[in-house]
N, C-alpha and C positions, 0 to 999 in steps of 0.2 A: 336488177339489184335491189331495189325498193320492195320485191315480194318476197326475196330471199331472208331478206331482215326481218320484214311480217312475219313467215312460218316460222321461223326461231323462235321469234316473242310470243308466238302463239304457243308454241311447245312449252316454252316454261314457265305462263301462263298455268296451261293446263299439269304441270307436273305439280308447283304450290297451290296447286288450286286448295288443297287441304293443309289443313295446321302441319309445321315438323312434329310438333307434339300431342298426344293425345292421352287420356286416362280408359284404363280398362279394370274394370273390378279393384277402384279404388288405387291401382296402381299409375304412374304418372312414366310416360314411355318417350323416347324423341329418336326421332330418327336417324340416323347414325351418316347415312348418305341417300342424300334424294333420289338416286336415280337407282336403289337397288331395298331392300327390304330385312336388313340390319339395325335392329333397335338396343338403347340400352335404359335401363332405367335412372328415372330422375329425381330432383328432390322437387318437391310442391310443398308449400306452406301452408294449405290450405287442409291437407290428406294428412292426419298421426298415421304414422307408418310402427303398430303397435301388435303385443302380441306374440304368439309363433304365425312367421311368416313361411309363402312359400312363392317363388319365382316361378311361372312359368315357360318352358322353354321356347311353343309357341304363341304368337297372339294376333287371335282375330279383329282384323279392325277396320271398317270403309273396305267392308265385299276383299281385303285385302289379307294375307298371313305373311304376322313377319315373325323372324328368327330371333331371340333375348342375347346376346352376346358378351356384353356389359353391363357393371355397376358404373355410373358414371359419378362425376367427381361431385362428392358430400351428398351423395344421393340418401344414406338415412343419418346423415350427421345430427346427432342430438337429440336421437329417438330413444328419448329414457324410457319409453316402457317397451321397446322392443326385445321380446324374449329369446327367441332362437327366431333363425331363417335358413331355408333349405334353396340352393341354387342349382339349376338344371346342367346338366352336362353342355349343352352350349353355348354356358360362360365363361370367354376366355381373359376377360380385361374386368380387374376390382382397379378402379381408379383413386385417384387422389384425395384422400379423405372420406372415404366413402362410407365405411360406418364410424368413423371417429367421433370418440366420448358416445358413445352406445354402452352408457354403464352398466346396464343390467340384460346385454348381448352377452347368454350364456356359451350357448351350441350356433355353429355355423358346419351346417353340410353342405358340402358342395362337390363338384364333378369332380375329376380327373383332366376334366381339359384347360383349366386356368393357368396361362404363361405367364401375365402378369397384376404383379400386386404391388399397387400407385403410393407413393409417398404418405405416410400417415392414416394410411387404409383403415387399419385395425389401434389406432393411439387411442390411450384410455379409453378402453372396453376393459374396465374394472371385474366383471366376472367372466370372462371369457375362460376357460378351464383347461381347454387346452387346443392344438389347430394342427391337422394333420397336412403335412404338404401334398398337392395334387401332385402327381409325376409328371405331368408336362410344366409346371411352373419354372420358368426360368428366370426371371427378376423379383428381387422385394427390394421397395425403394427405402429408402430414407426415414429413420422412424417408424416403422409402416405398422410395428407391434409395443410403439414407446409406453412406458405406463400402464399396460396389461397387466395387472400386476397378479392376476392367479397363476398363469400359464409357467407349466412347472419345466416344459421340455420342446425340441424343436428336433424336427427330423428334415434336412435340406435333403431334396432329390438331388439325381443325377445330371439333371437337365442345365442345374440355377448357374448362370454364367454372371450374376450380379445382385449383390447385396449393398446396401447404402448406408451412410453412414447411420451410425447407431439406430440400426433395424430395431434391436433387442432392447434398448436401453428402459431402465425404470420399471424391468420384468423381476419386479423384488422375490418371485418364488424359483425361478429359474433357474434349474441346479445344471442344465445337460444342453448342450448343443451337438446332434448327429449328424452327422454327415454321409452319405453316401458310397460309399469307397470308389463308386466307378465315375464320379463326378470329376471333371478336370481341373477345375478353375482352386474349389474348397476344399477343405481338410479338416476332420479334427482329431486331438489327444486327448484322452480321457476328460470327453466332453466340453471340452476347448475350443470355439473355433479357430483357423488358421487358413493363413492361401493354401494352395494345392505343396508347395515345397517346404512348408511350414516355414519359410522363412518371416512372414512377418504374421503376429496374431491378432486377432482382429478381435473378439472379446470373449471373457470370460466372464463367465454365468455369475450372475448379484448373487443368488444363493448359496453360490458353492465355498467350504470350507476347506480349509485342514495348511498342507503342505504343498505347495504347487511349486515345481525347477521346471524352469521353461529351458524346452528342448535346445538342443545345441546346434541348431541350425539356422533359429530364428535371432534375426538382428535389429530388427525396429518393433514394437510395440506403437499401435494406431489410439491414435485421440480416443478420449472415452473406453481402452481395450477393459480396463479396470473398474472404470466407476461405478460408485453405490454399494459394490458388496459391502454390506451389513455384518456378515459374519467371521468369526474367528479366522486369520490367514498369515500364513508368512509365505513367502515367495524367494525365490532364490534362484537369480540369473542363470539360463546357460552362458557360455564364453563367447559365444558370437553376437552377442547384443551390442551396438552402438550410440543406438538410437529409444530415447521413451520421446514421444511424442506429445505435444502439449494436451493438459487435463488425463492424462493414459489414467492417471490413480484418483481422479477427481474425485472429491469425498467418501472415498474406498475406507469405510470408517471401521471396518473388519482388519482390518489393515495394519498390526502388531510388530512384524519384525523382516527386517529384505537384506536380502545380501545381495551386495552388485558385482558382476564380475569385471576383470582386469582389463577388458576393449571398452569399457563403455564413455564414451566421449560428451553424448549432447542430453540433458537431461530439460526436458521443452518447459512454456509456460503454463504453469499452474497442475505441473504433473502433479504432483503429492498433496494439492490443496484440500485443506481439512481433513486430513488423514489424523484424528485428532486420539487414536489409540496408537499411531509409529514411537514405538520406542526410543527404537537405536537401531544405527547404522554405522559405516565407515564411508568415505568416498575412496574410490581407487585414484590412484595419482593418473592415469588417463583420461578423466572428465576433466575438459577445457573449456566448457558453457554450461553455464545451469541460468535458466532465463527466468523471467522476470515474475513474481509470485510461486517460484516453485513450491515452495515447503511452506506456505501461507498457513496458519491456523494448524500447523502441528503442533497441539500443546501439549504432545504429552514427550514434544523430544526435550532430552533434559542436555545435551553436548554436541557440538562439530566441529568440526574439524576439515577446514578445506583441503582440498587438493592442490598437490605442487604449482600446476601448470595453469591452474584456473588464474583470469588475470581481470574479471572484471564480475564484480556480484552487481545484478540487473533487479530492478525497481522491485521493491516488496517480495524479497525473496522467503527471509523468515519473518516476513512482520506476523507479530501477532500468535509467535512460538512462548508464549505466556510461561510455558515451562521451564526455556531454554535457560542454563546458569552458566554455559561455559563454553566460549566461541575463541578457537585459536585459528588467526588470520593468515593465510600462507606469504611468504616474503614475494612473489611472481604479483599478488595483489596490485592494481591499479588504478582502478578508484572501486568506491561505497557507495552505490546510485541510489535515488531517492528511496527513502520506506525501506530500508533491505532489513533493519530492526525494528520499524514500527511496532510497538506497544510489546516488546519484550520484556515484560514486566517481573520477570524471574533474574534477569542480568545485574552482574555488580558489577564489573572488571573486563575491561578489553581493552586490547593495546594494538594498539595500527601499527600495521608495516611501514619500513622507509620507503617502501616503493610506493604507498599510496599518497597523494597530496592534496586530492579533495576530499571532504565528508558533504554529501550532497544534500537536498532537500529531507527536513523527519526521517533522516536517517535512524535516529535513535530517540526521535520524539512517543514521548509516553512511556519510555523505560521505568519506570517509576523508581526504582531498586537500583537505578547503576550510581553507584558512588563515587565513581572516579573512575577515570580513562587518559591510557597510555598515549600522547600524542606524540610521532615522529618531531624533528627537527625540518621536516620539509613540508609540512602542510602550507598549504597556500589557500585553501578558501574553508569556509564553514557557510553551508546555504542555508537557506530560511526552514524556521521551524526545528532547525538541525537535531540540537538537544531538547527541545519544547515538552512541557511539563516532567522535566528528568526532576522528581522534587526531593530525590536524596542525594544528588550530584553535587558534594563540598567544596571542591575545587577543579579547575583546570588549568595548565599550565599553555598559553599558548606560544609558540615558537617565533620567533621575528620573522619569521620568512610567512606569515599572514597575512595578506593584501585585502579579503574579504569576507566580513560578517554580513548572511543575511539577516532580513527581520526576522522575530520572535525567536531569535534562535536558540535566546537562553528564559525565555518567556517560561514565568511559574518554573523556575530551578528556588527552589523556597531555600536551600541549606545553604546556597554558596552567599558568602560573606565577604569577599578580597576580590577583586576584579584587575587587572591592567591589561588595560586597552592597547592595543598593538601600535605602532608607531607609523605605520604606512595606511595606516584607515583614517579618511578624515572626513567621515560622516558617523555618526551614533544612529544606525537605521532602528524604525519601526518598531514599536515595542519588545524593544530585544532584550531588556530586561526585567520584562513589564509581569508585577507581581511576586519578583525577588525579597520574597519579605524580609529576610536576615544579613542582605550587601547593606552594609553600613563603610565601604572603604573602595573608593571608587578613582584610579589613575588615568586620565584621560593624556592625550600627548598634546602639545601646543598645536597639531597642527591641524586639529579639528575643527569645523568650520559649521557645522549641522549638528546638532540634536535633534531627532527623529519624532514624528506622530509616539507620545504612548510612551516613547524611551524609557523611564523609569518610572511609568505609573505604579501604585502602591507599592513603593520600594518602602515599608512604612520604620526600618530602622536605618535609613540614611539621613543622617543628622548633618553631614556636611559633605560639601565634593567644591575641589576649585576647578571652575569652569577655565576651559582652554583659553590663552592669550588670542587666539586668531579667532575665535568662534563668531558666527554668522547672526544667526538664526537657531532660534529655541522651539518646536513644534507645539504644534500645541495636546493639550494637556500632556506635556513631560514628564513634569513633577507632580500630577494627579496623588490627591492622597498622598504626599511622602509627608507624614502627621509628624516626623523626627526632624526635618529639615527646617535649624532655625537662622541661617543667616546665609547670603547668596553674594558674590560680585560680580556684578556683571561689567565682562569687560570692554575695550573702547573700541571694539566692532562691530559690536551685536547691534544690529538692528531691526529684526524683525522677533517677537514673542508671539506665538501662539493662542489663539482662543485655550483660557481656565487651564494655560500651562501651569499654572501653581497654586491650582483649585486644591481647596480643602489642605493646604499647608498649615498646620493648625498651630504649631510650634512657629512659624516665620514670624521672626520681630524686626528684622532691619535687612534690606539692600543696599549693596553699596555699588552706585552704578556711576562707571566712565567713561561709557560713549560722550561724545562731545554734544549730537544730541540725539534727544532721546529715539528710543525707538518705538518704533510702530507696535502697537500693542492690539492683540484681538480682543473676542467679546469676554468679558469676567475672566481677565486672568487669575486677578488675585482673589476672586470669589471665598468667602468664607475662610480668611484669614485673619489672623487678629487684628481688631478694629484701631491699635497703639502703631500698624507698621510703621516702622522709620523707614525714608528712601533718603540716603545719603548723598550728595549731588558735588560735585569739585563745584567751589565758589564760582572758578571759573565760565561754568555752564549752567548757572544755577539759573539765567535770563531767559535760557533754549526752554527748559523744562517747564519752567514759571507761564511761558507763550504756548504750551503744549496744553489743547482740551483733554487728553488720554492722562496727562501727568499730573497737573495742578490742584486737581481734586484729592493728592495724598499728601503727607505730610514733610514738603522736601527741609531739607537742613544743608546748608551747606559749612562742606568742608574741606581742609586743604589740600588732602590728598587720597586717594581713591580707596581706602579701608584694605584691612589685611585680612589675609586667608584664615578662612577657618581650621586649616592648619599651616602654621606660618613656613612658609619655606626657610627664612634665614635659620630657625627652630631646624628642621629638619636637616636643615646641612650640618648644622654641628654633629650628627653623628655621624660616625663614618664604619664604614665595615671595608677592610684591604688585607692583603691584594686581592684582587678579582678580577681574572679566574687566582685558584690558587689551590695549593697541595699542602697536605699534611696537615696546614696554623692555618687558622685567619683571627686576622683580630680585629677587636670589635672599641670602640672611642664612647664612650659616655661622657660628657665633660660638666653634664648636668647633678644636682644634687640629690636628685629623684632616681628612683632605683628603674633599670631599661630594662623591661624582658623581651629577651631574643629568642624565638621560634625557627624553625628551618624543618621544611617538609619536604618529602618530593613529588615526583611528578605525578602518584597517584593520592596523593593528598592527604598521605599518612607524617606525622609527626615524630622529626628521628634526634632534633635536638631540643631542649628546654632550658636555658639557663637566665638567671637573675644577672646583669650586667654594672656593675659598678667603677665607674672610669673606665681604664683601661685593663680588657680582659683578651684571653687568647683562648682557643676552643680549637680542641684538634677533630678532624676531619677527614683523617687519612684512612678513617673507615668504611666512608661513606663511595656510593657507584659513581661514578667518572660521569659526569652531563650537566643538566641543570636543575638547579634545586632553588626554592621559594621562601624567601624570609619574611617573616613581619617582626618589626621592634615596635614593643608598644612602651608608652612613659606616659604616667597622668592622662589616659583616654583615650593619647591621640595615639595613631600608629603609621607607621612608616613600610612600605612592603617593594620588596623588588626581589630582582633575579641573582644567584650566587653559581657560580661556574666551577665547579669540582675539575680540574686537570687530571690526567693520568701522571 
């Protein structure tokens, strides 16, 4: 037993007695399998593999001849001065990388006997001119000719039973793909590749222009079939297409004008991305998915128009259609996923379906231009960043059925001026209205409990707001910069303020604070406010404040009872506007000796009544759209704003 084991380790001993690898005439060779004399060549760091080259087929080495049969994998990877190389007829394996980025690899001759050609073989070889298929070739992997970008034409043998994903791609002179006729598996149309039953097409040529109707047999379009054509194109579906497959038209910037036909159902993600010359389209009412970045950085579409049955737009669909002016939402609509408008910076006007009740994340953040938007009566959430930097969005009317604002979601909305705050939210999140420079009229409901990090940072025309009866906690820097805000009450909950929540308040001369005591205050609230501030204190608890190191340091005053609003409610009751809801009249009660003016706008934030109000006046109505409509009365500065209900 013990000699048997010896002679084995003796034989294989004696087989690596010599390196797998060896150099001959500067070339760098490895053995393919030890027990037979199959070589393929390799890369060495040491050898510039420069020049016109030439492979030998066989090669002498250790009293020994072996056979060349392979490039093996990145064998001249990144031999920039390698010119042309000629490969002997018995090479049947170009492996994985093997001349890639060989940018100034003009000419490659090679045999008739190569089956296959390795993932990324021939990628960026920038002057390669052009590559005749050997006839026995049956696979080209994956990439294998990506970024060639001279290569004008491709001729597939008969043999090729497999091609990989975007072989061709980034072939920017590539006008023609051939095909074989007697090949089973491929096919092409005027230059087109396709499967063998043209049912699905696999790509078409960057170079190729004009007018292209894909045949009426094919149904699905493959990842990448489209991308990069540069040049002039319109395309026009056969009837049996169902399917564009994600990226199909990926910055296909040639890409002018498409008609889709009446089966087409799934349109993938980021088909149409930066197709940034598509004009115009239609959708047929059969697409019931367009996923998520489809039509991203189409700027040059200017209208769409959903489809009947479409029931969900998916993440970043048109963000970033800069051109887009006019997007009519189909009633089957179900929600608006995050980004599906990002940075539509051409939009003024859209009006959500009933059927939809969220607006999700930057939805419509960065619109710059949309001035007002149609909201159902069923919305229930607006997520963060929702509307973010819309900075000509005047108004919004929200519906009572709102349960959730996220942060910044009205963050730099610069034009709106009137806010009320929904009645069932009882947090003020995250700078949601942080840089609002023109809200100077701000309704909170009593049952708010938080004011958020940032909330109204540089809101710098908000002169007053009465803080909620239940309020908590004030975040910190809140009221950053609000330079208008001259007088605050804080009421007899609040106990926690914020770090420099009322930094740079430059106008604040008096608080009138009723917690029982004081509250806990962070670092420089009051930073860089007038040095005169009054803090107003109920005599009552003037002892709490007085024992407070945070409070004693200002200037407390007491008194008897806890200071009024900076806009007085009792003031504000005496107006009245009835009935409500109401048809045809509503009348309006001034009891004041100052003249009221009454405004009433609707839900896109256009201005439909105007009148000067003295005592008791009537204003008919029966003109106006059945829903709800927004009033502000303003008298001596202060202004009063709620909701009016038009009846049928």
């Amino acid at each position: 037993m013990y000699k048997i084991i010896f002679f084995v380790s003796s034989v294989l001993i004696s087989t690596f007695g010599f390196s797998q690898q060896f150099v001959v005439d500067s070339i760098r060779y490895r053995l393919i399998n030890p027990f037979g004399f199959n070589i393929e060549v390799i890369q060495d760091y040491d050898i510039v593999y420069k020049g016109d080259m030439e492979i030998p087929e066989y090669v002498n080495y250790a009293d020994n001849v072996y056979k060349v049969i392979s490039i093996g994998e990145q064998a001249f990877t990144w031999s920039d001065s390698l010119y042309s190389i000629s490969l002997p007829e018995s090479i049947k394996f170009i492996n994985e990388g093997a001349f890639a980025c060989c940018r100034r690899l003009s000419t490659i001759n090679m045999g008739d006997s190569v089956e296959i050609i390795g993932q990324s073989a021939f990628c960026y070889c920038d002057s390669l001119n052009y590559f005749d298929c050997p006839s026995a070739l049956k696979s080209i992997g994956s990439h294998a000719f990506y970024g060639s970008k001279k290569i004008s034409y491709f001729n597939i043998g008969k043999y090729v039973d497999y091609i990989g994903y975007d072989a061709f791609g980034g072939c920017n002179l590539l006008t023609s793909i051939i095909v074989d006729t007697e090949n089973e598996y491929y096919s092409s149309v005027d230059g087109v590749l396709f499967t063998k039953d043209h049912t699905t097409l696999l790509k078409f040529p960057q170079a190729k222009s004009g007018n292209f109707v894909i045949p009426e047999a094919t149904d699905t379009l493959i990842k990448l079939s489209f991308s990069n054509c540069m040049n002039p194109l319109t395309v026009t579906f056969g009837n049996s297409v169902k399917y564009i497959d994600e990226m199909a038209f990926y910055e296909c910037q040639g890409l002018t004008n498409i008609t889709f036909n009446e089966s087409l159902q799934t349109i993938g993600r980021m088909a149409f991305y930066n197709c940034y010359n598509l004009q115009a389209f239609q959708f047929p009412n059969s697409v019931d998915s367009i996923y998520s970045q489809a039509f991203e950085k189409c700027s040059s579409l200017t209208e769409v128009t959903l489809p009947v049955n479409l029931q969900s737009l998916y993440p970043g669909v048109f963000s970033r259609c800069t051109g887009l002016t006019s997007v009519t939402l189909n009633e089957s609509l179900k929600s608006l996923d995050g980004y599906c408008f990002y940075y539509c910076s051409g939009l003024h006007y859209i009006q959500i379906p009933d059927s939809v009740s969220e607006i999700q994340e930057s939805t419509f953040e960065n619109c710059l231009f949309l001035d007002s938007i149609g909201l159902n009566n069923h919305i229930t959430k607006i997520g963060n960043k929702a509307f973010k930097n819309c900075q000509s969005l005047k108004f919004i009317d929200l519906p009572e059925t709102i349960n959730y604002i996220g942060k910044e979601a009205f963050y730099y909305c610069m034009q709106i001026s009137d806010f009320i705050w929904p009645s069932n939210i009882t947090e003020i999140p995250e700078a949601v209205f942080y840089n609002c420079i023109n809200l100077d009229n701000v309704v909170l409901n009593d049952n708010v409990t938080i004011i958020g990090i940032d909330a109204f940072r540089k809101c710098t025309k908000l002169n007053a707001i009465k803080l909620p009866n239940y309020l908590i906690t004030i975040g910190a820097t809140a009221f950053w910069y609000c330079t208008e805000l001259d007088t605050i009450i804080l009421p007899e909950h609040v106990n926690n303020i914020g770090t420099r929540a009322f930094y740079k308040c430059t106008q604040l001369r008096k608080i009138s604070c009723c917690p029982i005591n004081p509250p806990n205050l962070g670092e420089e609230v009051f930073l860089d406010v007038p040095a005169d501030l009054e803090v107003d204190i109920l005599i009552d608890n003037m002892a709490n404040y007085q024992a407070s190191v945070q409070w004693n340091a200002f200037r407390l005053l007491g008194v008897e009872d806890c200071g009024v609003s900076a806009i007085s409610d009792d003031e504000l009751a005496e107006y009245a506007i009835f009935p409500n809801p109401s048809f045809g009249l509503v009348y309006i009660d001034n009891p004041t000796e100052s003249d009221l003016l009454f405004e009433l706008y609707n839900t896109n934030g256009q201005i439909e009544i105007s009148e000067n109000i003295q005592h008791r006046d009537q204003i008919t109505i029966s003109d106006l759209k059945p829903g709800i409509h927004f009033y502000i009365m303003t008298s001596n500065s202060e202004r009063r704003t709620g909701k009016l209900i038009v009846s049928e």
